[in-house]
C-alpha positions in Angstrom: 116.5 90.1 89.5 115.9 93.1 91.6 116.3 95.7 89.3 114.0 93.9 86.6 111.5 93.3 89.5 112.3 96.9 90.7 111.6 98.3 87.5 108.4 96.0 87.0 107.0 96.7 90.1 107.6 100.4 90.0 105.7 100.9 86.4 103.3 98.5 87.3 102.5 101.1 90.8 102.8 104.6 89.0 100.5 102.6 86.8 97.7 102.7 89.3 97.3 106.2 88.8 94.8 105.5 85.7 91.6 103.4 85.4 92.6 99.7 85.8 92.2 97.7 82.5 89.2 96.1 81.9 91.1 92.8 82.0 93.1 92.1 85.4 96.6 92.5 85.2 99.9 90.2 85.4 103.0 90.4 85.2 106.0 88.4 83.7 109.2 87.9 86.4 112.8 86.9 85.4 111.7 82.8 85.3 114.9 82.0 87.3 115.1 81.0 91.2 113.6 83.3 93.3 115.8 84.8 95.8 116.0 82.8 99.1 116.2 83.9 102.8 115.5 82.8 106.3 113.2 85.0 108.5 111.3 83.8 111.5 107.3 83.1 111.4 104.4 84.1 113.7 105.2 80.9 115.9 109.5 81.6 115.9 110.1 78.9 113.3 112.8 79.8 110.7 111.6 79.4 107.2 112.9 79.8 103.9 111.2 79.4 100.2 113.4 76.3 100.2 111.2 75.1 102.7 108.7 74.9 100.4 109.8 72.6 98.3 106.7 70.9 96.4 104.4 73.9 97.1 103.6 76.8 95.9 104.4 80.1 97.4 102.3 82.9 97.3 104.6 85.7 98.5 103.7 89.6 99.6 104.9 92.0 101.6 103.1 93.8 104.5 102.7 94.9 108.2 100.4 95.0 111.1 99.7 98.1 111.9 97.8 99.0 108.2 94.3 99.1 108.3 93.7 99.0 105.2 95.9 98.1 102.1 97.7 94.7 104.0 94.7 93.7 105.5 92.6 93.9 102.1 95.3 92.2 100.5 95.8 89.1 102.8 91.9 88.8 102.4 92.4 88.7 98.7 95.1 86.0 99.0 93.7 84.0 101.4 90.5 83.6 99.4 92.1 82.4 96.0 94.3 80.1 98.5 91.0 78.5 100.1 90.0 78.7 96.4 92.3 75.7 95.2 91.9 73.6 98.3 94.6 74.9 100.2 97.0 71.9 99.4 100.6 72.2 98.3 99.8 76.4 98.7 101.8 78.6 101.3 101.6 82.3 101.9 104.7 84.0 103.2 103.8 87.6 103.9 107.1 89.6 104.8 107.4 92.2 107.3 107.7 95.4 106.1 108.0 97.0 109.6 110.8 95.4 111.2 110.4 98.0 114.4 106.3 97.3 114.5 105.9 93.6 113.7 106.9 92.6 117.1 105.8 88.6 117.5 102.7 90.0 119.8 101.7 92.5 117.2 102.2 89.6 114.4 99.8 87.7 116.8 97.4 89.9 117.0 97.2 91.1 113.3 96.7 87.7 112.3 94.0 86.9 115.2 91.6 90.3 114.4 91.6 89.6 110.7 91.0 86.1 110.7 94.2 84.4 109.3 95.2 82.6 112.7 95.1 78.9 111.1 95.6 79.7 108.0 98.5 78.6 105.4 100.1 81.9 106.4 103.5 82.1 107.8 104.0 86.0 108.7 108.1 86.7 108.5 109.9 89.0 110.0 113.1 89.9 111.2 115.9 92.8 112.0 116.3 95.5 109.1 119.1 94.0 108.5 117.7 90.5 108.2 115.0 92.4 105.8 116.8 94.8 103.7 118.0 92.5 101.2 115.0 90.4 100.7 113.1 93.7 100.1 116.3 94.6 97.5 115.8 90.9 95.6 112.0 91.7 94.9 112.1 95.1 94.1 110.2 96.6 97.8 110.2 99.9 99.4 109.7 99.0 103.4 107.7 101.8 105.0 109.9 105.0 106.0 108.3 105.1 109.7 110.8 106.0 112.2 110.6 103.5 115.6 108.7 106.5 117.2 105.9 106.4 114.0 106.1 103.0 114.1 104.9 102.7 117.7 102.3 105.3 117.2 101.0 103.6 114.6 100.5 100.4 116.4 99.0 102.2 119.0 96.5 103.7 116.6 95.8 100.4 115.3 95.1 99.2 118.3 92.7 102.1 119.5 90.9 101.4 115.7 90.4 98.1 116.9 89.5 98.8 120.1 86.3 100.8 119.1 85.1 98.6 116.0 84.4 96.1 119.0 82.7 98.9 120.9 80.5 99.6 118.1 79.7 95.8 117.4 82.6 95.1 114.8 80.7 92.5 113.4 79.2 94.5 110.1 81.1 93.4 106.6 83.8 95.8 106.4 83.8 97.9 103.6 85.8 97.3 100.2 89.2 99.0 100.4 89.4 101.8 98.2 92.8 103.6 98.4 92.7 107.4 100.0 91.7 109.8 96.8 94.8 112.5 96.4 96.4 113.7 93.2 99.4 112.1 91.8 102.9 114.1 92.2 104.8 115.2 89.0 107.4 111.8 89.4 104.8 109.2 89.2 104.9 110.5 85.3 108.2 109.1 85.1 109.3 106.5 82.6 111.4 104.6 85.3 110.5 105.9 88.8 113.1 105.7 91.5 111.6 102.8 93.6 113.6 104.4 96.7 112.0 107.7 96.2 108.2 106.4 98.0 106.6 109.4 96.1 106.9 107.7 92.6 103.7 105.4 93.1 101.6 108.3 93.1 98.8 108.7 95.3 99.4 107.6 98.8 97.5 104.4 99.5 97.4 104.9 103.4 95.7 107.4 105.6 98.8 107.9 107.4 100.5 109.5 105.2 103.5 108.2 102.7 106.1 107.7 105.4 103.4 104.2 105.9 103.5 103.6 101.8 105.0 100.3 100.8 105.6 98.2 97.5 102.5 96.4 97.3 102.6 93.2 94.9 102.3 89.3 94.6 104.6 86.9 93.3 103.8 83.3 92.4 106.8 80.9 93.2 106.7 77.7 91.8 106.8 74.0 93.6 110.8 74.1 92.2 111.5 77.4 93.7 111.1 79.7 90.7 109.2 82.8 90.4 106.5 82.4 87.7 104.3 85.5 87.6 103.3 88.6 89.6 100.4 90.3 90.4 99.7 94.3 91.5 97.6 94.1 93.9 94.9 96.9 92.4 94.5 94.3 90.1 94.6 91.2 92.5 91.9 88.8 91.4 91.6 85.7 93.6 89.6 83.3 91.0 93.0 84.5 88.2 95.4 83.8 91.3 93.7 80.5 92.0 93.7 79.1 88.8 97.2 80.1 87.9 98.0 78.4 91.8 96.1 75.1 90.1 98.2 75.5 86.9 102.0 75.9 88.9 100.9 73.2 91.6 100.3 70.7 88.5 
């Protein structure tokens, strides 16, 4: 399953370097259980995808000090969610930043971008907690050091700091990734998905040390993973109705 998901998920990224089709995109998992774990939520509660029995999981990966791909993303998600009614539906985003998604951070992040209250349970954990849920479904974590980490957080904060100085009540802008030319490996066939380069242009102004697998994966009410979505190519009314069709 990871190396199929590795490999999808990889092709589907260097992908992004072209004009997205005119249809949106999806993407066909292994159909066999999807890999479990048990991480902690925003509130310390273990959880699990067996947990969710009878639901369906809308899982992704992110962490809280992006300004710009994770929160566009969970914005995205959490509008085909409120989409289907919100019943039987959970979001489990995972940390990608086991050093910066601190519970207070997690807080935070979930509080300025409107998802306190929401079906989302944010998970983290230890790297080693992490690394081989990020192995199962094919994810690079960011390659921040704790030092970048911290500074990053800090920068977040300062962001956030002076959008409420300026009013920080104006719709935000669309996220559009940074524009910067693709590097020779994202022409590969089958990109190394440890090698952060391969997904071509950097998504984050801070640089590719901050760049991270960036995908969602529909898990079904029997714990299966059905179908997967790039997130370029994330259409909330698509995930919705595919929500309706796994939630029966």
């Amino acid at each position: 399953m990871a190396l199929a998901l590795g490999v999808l998920g990889g092709l589907l990224a260097a992908e992004t370097r072209s004009p997205a089709p005119a249809a949106p995109a999806r993407f066909t998992p292994p159909r066999e259980e999807a890999f479990d774990f048990k991480l902690r939520n925003q509130d310390g509660r273990t959880t699990s995808i067996a947990d969710a029995h009878g639901k369906v999981v809308v899982l992704t990966f992110m962490y809280t000090s992006c300004r710009d791909l994770c929160p566009a993303q969970a914005a995205e998600v959490v509008d085909a969610v409120e989409r289907t009614g919100g019943e039987r539906v959970v979001v489990y985003a995972v940390s990608v930043d086991p050093v910066g998604d601190t519970p207070e951070h997690v807080h935070e992040w979930l509080e300025d971008h409107g998802l306190a209250g929401k079906p989302v349970e944010y998970l983290t954990g230890t790297r080693a907690q992490l690394a081989p849920v990020w192995r199962a479904y094919g994810i690079s974590p960011i390659g921040a050091s704790p030092q970048e980490s911290e500074a990053a957080w800090r920068a977040y904060e300062r962001y956030e700091e002076e959008e409420e100085a300026e009013g920080g009540e104006e719709e935000e802008e669309p996220y559009a990734p940074p524009v910067r030319p693709a590097p020779g490996v994202a022409k590969q066939e089958y990109p190394d998905t440890g090698d952060l380069s391969y997904r071509g242009r950097p998504r984050h102004e801070a640089g590719q040390d901050f760049e991270h697998s960036a995908y969602v994966l529909l898990i079904d009410p029997e714990g299966e993973q059905r179908v997967g979505f790039p997130f370029e190519q994330l259409d909330p009314a698509l995930v919705a109705r595919d929500i309706r069709l796994l939630r029966g």
